[in-house]
Every structure is written in structure tokens, then in C-alpha cells.
C-alpha positions as CSV (number, residue, x, y, z in Angstrom):
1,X,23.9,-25.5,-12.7
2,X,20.5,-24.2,-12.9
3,X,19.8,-20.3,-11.1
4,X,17.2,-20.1,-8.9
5,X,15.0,-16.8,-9.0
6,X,13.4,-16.3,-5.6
7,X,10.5,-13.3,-4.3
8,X,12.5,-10.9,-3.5
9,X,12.0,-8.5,-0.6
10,X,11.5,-5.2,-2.7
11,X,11.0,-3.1,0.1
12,X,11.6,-3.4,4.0
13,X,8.2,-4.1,5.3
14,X,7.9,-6.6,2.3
15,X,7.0,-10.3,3.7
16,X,5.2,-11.0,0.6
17,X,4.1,-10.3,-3.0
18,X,2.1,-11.3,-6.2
19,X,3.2,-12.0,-9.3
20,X,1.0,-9.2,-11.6
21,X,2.8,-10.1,-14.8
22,X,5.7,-12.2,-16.4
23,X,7.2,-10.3,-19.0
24,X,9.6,-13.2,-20.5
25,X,8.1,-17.2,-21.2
26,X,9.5,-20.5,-20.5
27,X,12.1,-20.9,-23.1
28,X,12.7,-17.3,-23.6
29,X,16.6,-16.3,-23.3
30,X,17.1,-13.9,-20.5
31,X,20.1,-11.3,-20.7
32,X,21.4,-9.5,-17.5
33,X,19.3,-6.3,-16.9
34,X,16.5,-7.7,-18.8
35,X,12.7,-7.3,-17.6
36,X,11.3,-10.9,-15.9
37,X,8.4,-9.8,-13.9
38,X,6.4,-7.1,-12.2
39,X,5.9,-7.9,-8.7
40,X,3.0,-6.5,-7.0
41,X,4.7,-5.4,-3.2
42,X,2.6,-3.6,-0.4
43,X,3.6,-1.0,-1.7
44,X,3.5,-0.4,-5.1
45,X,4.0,-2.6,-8.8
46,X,8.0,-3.4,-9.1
47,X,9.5,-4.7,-11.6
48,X,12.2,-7.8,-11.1
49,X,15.0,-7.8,-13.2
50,X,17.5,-10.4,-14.0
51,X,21.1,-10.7,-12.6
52,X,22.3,-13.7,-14.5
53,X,21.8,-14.8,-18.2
54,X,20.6,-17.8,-19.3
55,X,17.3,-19.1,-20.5
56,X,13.9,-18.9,-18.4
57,X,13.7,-22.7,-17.9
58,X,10.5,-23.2,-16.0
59,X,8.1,-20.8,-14.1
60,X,7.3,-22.0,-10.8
61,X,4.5,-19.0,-9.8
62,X,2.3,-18.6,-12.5
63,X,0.8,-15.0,-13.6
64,X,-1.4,-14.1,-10.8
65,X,-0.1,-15.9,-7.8
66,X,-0.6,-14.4,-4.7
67,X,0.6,-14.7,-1.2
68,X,4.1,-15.7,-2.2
69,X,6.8,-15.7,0.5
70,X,9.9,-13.8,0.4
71,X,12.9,-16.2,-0.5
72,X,9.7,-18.3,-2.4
73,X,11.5,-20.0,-5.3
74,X,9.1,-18.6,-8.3
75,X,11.2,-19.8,-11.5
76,X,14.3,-21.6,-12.7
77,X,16.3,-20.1,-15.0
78,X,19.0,-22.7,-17.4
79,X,22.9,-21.9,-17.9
80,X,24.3,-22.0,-21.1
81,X,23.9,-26.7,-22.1
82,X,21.4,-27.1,-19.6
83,X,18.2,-28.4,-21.0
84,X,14.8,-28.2,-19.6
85,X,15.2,-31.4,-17.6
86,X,17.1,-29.6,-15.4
87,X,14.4,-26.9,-14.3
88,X,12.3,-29.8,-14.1
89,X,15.0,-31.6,-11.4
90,X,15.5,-28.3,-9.2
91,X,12.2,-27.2,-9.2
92,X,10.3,-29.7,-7.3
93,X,12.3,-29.3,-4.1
94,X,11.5,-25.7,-3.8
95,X,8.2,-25.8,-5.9
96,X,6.1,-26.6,-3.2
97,X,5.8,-23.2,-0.4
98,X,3.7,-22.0,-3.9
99,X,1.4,-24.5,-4.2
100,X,0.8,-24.5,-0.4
101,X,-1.3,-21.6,-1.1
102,X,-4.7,-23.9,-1.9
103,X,-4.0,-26.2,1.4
104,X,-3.5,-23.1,4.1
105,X,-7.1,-21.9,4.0
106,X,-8.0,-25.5,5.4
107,X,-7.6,-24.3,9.5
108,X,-8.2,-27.4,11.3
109,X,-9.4,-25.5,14.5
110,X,-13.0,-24.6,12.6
111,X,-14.7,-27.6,13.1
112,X,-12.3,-30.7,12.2
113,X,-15.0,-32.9,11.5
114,X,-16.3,-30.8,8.4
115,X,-13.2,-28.9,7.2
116,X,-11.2,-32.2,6.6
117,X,-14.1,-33.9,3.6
118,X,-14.1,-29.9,3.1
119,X,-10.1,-29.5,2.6
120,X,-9.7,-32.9,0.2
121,X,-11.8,-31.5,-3.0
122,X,-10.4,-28.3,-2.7
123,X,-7.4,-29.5,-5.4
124,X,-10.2,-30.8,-7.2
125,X,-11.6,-27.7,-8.5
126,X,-8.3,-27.3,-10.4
127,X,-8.8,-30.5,-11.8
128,X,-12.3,-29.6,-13.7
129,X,-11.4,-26.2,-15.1
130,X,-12.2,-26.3,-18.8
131,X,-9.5,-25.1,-20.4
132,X,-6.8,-26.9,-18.2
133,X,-5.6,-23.9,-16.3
134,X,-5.1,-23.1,-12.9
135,X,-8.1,-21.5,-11.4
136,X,-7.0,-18.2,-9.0
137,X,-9.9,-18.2,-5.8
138,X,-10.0,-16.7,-2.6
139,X,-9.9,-19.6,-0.3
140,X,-13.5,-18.3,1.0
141,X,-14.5,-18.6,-2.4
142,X,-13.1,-22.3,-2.9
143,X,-14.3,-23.4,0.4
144,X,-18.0,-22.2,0.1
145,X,-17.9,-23.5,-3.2
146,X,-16.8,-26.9,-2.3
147,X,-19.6,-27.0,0.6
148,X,-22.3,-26.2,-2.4
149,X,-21.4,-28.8,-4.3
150,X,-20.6,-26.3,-7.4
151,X,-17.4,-26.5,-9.7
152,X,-15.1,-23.4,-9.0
153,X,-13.5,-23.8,-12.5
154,X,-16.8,-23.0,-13.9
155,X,-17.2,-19.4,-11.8
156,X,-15.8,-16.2,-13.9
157,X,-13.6,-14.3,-11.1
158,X,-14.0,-10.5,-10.7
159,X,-11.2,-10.0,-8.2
160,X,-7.7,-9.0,-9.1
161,X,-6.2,-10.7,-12.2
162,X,-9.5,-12.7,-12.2
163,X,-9.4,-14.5,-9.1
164,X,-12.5,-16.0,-8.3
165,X,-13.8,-14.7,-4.4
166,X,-16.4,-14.9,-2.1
167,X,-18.9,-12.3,-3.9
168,X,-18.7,-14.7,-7.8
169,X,-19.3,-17.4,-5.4
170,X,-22.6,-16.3,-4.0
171,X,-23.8,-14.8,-7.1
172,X,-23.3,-18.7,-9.0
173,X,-25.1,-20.2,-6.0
174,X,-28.0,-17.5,-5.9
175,X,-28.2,-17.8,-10.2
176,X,-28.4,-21.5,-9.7
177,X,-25.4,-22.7,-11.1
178,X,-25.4,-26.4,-11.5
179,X,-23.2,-28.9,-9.3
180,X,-20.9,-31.4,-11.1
181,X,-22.4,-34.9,-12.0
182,X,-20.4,-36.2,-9.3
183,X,-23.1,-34.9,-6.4
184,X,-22.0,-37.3,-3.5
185,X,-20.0,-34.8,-2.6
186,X,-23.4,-33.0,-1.5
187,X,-23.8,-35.7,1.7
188,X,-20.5,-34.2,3.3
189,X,-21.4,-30.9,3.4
190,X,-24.5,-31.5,5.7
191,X,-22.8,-31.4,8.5
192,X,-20.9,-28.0,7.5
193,X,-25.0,-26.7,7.9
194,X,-24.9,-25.2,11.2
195,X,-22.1,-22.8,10.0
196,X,-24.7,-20.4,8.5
197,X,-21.4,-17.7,8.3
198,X,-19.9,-19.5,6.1
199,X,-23.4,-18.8,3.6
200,X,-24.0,-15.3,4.0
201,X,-25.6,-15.5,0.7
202,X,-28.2,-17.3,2.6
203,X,-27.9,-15.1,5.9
204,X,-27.0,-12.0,3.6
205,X,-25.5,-8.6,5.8
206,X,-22.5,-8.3,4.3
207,X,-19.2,-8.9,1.9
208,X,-16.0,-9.9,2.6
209,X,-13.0,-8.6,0.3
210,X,-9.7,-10.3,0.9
211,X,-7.1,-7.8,2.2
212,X,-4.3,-6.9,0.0
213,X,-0.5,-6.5,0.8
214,X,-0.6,-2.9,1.2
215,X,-3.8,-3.1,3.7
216,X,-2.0,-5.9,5.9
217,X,1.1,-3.5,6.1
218,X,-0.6,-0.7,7.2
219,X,-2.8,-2.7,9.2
220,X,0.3,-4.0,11.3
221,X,3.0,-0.8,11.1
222,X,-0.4,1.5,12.6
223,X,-1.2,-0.5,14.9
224,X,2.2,-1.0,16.1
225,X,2.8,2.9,16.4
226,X,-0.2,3.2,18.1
227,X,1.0,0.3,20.6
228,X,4.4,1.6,20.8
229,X,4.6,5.2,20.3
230,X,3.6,7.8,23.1
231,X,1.8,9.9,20.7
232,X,1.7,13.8,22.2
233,X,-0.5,15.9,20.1
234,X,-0.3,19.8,19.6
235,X,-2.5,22.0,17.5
236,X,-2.8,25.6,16.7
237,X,-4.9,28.0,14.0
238,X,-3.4,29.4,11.6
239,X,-4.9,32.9,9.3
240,X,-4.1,31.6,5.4
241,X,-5.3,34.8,3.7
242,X,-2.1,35.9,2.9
243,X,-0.9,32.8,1.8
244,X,-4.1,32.4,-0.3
245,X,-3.9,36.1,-2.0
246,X,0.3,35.0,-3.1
247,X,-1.0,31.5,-4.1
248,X,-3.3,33.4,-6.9
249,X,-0.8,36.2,-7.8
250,X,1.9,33.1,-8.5
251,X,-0.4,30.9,-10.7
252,X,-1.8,34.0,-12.3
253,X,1.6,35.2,-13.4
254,X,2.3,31.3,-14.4
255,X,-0.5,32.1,-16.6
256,X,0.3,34.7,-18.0
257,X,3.7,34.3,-18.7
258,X,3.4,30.6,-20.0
259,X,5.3,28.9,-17.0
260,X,4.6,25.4,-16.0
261,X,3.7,25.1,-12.5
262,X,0.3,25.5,-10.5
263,X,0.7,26.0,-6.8
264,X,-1.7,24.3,-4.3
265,X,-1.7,25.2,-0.6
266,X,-0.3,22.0,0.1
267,X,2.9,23.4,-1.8
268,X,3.3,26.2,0.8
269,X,2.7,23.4,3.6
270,X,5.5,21.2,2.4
271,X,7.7,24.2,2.0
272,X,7.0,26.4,5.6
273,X,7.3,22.6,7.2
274,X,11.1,22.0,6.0
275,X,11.5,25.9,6.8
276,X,10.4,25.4,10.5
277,X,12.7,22.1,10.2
278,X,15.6,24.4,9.6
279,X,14.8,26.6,12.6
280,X,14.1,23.8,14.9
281,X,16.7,21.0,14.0
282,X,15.8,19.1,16.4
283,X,12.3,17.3,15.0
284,X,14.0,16.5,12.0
285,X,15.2,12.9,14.4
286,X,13.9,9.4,15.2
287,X,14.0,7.2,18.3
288,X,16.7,4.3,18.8
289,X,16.9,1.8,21.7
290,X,20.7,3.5,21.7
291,X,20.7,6.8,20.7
292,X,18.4,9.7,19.4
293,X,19.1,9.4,15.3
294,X,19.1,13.3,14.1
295,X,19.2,13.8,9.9
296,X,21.1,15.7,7.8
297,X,18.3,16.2,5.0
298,X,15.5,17.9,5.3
299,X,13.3,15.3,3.3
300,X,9.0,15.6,3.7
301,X,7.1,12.5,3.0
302,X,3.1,13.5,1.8
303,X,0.7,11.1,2.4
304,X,-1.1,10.1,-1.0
305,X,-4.5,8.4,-0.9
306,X,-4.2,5.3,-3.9
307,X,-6.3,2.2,-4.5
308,X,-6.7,0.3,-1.7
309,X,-4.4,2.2,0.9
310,X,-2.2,4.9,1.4
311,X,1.6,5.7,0.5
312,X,4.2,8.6,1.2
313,X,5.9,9.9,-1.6
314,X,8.9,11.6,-0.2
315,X,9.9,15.6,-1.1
316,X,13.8,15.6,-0.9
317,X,15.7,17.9,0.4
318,X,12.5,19.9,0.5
319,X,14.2,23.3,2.1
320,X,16.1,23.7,-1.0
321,X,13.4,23.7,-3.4
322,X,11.4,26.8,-4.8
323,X,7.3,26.4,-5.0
324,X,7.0,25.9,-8.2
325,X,9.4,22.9,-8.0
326,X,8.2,21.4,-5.3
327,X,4.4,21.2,-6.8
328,X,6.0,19.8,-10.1
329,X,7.7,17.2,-8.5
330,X,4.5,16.3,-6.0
331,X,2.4,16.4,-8.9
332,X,4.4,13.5,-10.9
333,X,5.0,11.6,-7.7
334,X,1.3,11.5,-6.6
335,X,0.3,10.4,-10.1
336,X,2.8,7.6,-10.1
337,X,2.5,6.6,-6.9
338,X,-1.7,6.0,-8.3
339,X,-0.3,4.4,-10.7
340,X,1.7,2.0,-8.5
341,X,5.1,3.4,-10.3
342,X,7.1,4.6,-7.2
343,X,10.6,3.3,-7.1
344,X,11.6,2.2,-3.4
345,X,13.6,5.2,-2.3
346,X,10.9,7.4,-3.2
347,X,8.7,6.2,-0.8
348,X,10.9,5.0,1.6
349,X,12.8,6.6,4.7
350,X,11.7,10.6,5.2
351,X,11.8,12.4,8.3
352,X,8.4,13.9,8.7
353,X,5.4,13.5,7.1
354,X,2.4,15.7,5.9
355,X,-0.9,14.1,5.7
356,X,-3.6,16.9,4.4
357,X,-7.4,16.6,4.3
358,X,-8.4,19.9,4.1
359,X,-9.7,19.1,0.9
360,X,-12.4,16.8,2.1
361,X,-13.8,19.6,4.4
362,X,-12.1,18.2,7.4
363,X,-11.8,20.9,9.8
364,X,-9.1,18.9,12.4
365,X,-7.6,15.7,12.9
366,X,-4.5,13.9,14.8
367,X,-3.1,11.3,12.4
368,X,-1.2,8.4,13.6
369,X,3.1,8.7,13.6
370,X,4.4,7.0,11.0
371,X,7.5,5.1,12.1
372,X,10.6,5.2,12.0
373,X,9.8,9.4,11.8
374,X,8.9,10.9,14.9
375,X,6.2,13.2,13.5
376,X,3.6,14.0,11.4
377,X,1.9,17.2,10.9
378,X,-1.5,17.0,10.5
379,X,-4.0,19.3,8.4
380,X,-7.1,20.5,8.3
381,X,-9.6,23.0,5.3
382,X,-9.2,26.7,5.7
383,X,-12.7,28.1,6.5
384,X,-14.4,31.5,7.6
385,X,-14.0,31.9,11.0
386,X,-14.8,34.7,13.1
387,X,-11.7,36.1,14.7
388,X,-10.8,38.9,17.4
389,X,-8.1,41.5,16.1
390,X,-7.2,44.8,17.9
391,X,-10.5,44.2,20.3
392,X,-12.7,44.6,17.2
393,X,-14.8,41.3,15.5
394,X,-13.9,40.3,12.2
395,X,-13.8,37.5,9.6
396,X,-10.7,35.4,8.5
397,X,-9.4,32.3,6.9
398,X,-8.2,30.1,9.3
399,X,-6.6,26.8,9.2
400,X,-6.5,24.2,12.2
401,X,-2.9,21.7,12.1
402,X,-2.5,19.6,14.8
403,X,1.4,18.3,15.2
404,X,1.4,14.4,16.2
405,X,5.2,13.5,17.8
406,X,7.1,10.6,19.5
407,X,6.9,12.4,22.8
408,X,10.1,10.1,23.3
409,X,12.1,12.4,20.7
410,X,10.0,15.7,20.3
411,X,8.4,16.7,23.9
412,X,5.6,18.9,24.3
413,X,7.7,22.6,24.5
414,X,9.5,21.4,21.4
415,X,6.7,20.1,19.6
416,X,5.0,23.8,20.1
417,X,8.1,25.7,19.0
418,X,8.4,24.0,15.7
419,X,4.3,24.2,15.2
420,X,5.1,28.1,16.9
421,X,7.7,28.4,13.7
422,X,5.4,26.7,11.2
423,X,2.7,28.9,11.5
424,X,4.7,32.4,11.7
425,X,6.2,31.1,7.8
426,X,2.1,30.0,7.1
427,X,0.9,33.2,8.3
428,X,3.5,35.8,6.7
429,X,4.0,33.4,3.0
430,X,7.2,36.2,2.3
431,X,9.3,34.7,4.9
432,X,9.7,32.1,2.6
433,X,10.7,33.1,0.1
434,X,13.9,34.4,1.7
């Protein structure tokens, strides 16, 4: 009986993913634990591995799909005297929520009488690519395409994995690519004239790029916290100057002594928060409809700025950890996260979260909660400013950090005494260290 390998949801926001890369070909024998595929989540670059052994009988979602469905069929893999007639019989049934990709950019509700002639050619443009394969398009791209008359198979693609989209498009039609011999297609899209959006090459103002899975997640889980979440917000300054002057003395003994760490500010942030999660247990929670949910582990997710969104490597058990550990192990977790490497359950769950753009120049911000977590601390750059001790005017290197909490968990008077807690470890570095 043949084994059905389906998208599977890699992590829990996951309601769809890409195929970036097959690692095994039709025909190839597959062994329990063996590499198939990297899928591309909103998230990060996974990699699917086999449960069963057999051999890779037919691949369902070519290299470079997109858009595929969670529970998607995406290959069929043989049992031992199966032949490939059988991947052949169980893939039709299931083959077809992958195709359906071409037909869903064919809305009926923008203007019937021109997307219908519009939406039949659209399988066409598979049919003329030169080399026989399937062409990857945006369906922008395929549908202004189809309304100028101009052979989508023929367009080099500069999106992801070489999809064709809107921008290749425009710059065939404004370099005067030629139409296919077969122009009567030209008389239908006359009518589609007096939808000048849909020619912006023509109209010109602006570009449209097609919004991955990690921007749609972020898109949906911030604007449901926003919607949801009675966001309280409390800020205070802090003076870094001491924090500054141990920073150097660390790295320069590191330096001299050979050892392998460099400590940033950041690394003192992540460290005074779990600290001040110690002394004030009760942040360290999350909301249920049932009950307030408070954690064991002290664990700090760090927002980390990647190619095309954002993602929070998570700090475990971050109030047992020196400095010098915990900016080894943010340093390797922010470059793998870049690099789309992150395993799930090092991004996912944490019970607070630091999100720092001090080094931008930002002076203050309130960032949005990231749920399930009822806070999120937010930081700004450490700056000059002039400040008043013992009656007399001086200078000093202060630090703005505004605490964002689900006033549902973490009220105003306890949202202050953690941020109170946080900046007594900030200000005197030494408590830390005890």
C-alpha cells in the first residue's frame, strides 16, 4: 500500500509552506530518518524527514511550490513490490489541492465578464514553456501577462526560486517582448482596459511584492494582539554608565586573556530581565480563558530582525546563565535564525520577550505583546542626557525602556515593580553578578 507524505504543520502558527528543495528523486529509495525535503514554514527553512522506508514513488509538489496547505498530499512514497503504477493510482485523488494554486488567483468578484476569457489561458502559459517545465508566477504576474497577450514561459522570474511576479512582467511588456503567434487572444483583453490597476507599468507609482509566510503570520498574530490584548505600557530611564564601564573591563580581560566571548549591552539586558523575573515571579505568566498560567523557567525570547520579518530566538533558562554564555549562545542563535536554521523549540514558547533598537538610534518605543507571553520589554539607545544629582547639573548615559503587558495578567503596580527591579540590576551591573 502506497504511504502518503503530506505538508506537515512544522510549527503552530503554520497553515502553510513551500517546498525550497527536495533532497531525494522519484525513484530514489528512502530509509527511516533520511532527508526528503526542506520546507520553507513562516518561520524558518525545516527540513522533513521520512518516517517510513520505501521508495520516493512520485513527487506531487514540485521544487518551488508555494502556498501548499497543511495535510496537502506533496508525494507518494512505494512499499517494498509496489511499482510506480501505484503512485500513479493514489496520486490523482489527492494531487489536485496543489495544482489549484494556478486557478485561485481567478476571483470571480473583479469583473466576471473579463476575468473568466482571463482565467482560461492562465493553464496555457504552462503549456508554451520551452523547456517543458512548470513555470512558478505570481498570479499578478500570470494574469497581467495573459491580458498582454505575452507568453509567461518566455519571462526569466527574479522572485524566490525563480518565480516569475509582477515586476519581470512589466519589465517584458515595457522591453517589448513579443506576443505568441496566436494573438486573438489580444480581442479579449479589451474589455480588461478600464482596469488601468491592473497596468501599473502603464500608470506607474508603485510595486507590488507578494507576501511571504512569515509576513502573513506576523501580519495576523499582531494584529490580533493588538485587537485582543489590553496593552498597558510603563517606561522608565535608566543611567548605563556603570554597566558600560564593566561591559569594557569584561571584553578587555576576554582579550587579554584569550577567552571567547564579547559582551553587548543587550547581554546585560537579557540577564537583569530574568533577574527582575526572579524577584517578581509573577510576570513570568500568561492569560487563559480558565486560569492565569505562571512558568517554572525563566526563558527570554530576543527579537531578531531576518529577511523579510522578524523571529524570537529564545534564551533558556536565562537566570542561570553567566554573560559570557548567554552572548555565545545569542550570537549563534541570531546567526541561524538569519540563516533560516532555527529548530522549532528554539523559537517557540518563551515567557517574555526583549525587542532592542537602541542600535538604530531609537530613543523610545512601545512594541506590540507577543502572545501567548504577557510582556515584552521594550528598548531604546543610551544617549547623553543632562541629569540632576545632589541638586547640582550633570551629564549621564541614560537609557529609556518602556515595559508593554497584558494588563489582564501584569497590572499597572506590578508592571512598575518588575521595570522598578529591572533598572536597580541595570543601574548597579554588580548585583548581577551575585
Amino acid at each position: 500500500m502506497t504511504i502518503q507524505i503530506l505538508m506537515p504543520a512544522l510549527s503552530p502558527t503554520m497553515t502553510e509552506g513551500n517546498i525550497a528543495k527536495w533532497h531525494k528523486k522519484e525513484g530514489d529509495e528512502v530509509s527511516s530518518g533520511d532527508l526528503l525535503a526542506e520546507i520553507e514554514t513562516d518561520k524558518a527553512t525545516m527540513e522533513l524527514e521520512a518516517v517510513d522506508e520505501g521508495v520516493l514513488g512520485k513527487i506531487i509538489a514540485a521544487e518551488g511550490s508555494e502556498n501548499i496547505a497543511v495535510n496537502t498530499l506533496i508525494a507518494v512514497m512505494l512499499e517494498e513490490g509496489e511499482d510506480a503504477a501505484a503512485a500513479e493510482a493514489a496520486a490523482p485523488a489527492s494531487a489536485s489541492p496543489a495544482p489549484a494554486a494556478p486557478p485561485e488567483p481567478a476571483p470571480t468578484q473583479e469583473a466576471p465578464p473579463a476575468s473568466e476569457p482571463a482565467a482560461a489561458p492562465q493553464p496555457a502559459p504552462a503549456a508554451p514553456k520551452s523547456n517543458g517545465a512548470r513555470v512558478f508566477a505570481s498570479p499578478l504576474a500570470r494574469r497581467i501577462a495573459a491580458d498582454a497577450g505575452i507568453d509567461i514561459g518566455a519571462i526569466s522570474g527574479s522572485g524566490p526560486h525563480g518565480r516569475v511576479v509582477k515586476r519581470d512582467v512589466d519589465a517584458a511588456i515595457a522591453g517589448g517582448v513579443a506576443a505568441p503567434a496566436a494573438a486573438p487572444s489580444a480581442a479579449p483583453p479589451a474589455p480588461a482596459a478600464p482596469a488601468p490597476a491592473q497596468l501599473p507599468v502603464v500608470a506607474g507609482g508603485y510595486t507590488e511584492v507578494p507576501h511571504n509566510n512569515m509576513r502573513k503570520t506576523i501580519a495576523r498574530r499582531l494584529q490580533e494582539s493588538k485587537q485582543t490584548v489590553p496593552h498597558f505600557y510603563v517606561t522608565m530611564e535608566c543611567e548605563i554608565d556603570k554597566l558600560l564601564a564593566m561591559r569594557k573591563d569584561l571584553n578587555a580581560r576576554a582579550e587579554a586573556t584569550g577567552e571567547d566571548y564579547k559582551i553587548s549591552v543587550n547581554d546585560f539586558i537579557i540577564r537583569a530581565a530574568a533577574f527582575a523575573m526572579k524577584k517578581v515571579p509573577d510576570v513570568n505568566a500568561s492569560w487563559t480563558d480558565e486560569a492565569m498560567r505562571l512558568y517554572n523557567d525563566i526563558d527570554i525570547s530576543v527579537a531578531v530582525a531576518i529577511d523579510g520579518g522578524l523571529i524570537t530566538p529564545i534564551v533558556r533558562n536565562a537566570d542561570q546563565k553567566g554573560l559570557a554564555v548567554i552572548s555565545n549562545e545569542m550570537k549563534d542563535l541570531a546567526a541561524r535564525a538569519r540563516e533560516g536554521k532555527l529548530s522549532p523549540d528554539e523559537f517557540q514558547g518563551g515567557g517574555f520577550t526583549i525587542s532592542n533598537l537602541g542600535m538604530y538610534g531609537v530613543k523610545e518605543f512601545a512594541a506590540i505583546i507577543n502572545p501567548p507571553q504577557s510582556s515584552i520589554l521594550a528598548v531604546g539607545a543610551g544617549e547623553q542626557r543632562p541629569v540632576v544629582r545632589d541638586g547640582a547639573l550633570t551629564t549621564a548615559t541614560m537609557m529609556s525602556v518602556t515595559l508593554s503587558t497584558d494588563h489582564r495578567v501584569v497590572d499597572g503596580a506590578l508592571g512598575a515593580e518588575w521595570l522598578q527591579a529591572f533598572k536597580v540590576l541595570i543601574e548597579d551591573p554588580l548585583a548581577m553578578l551575585l
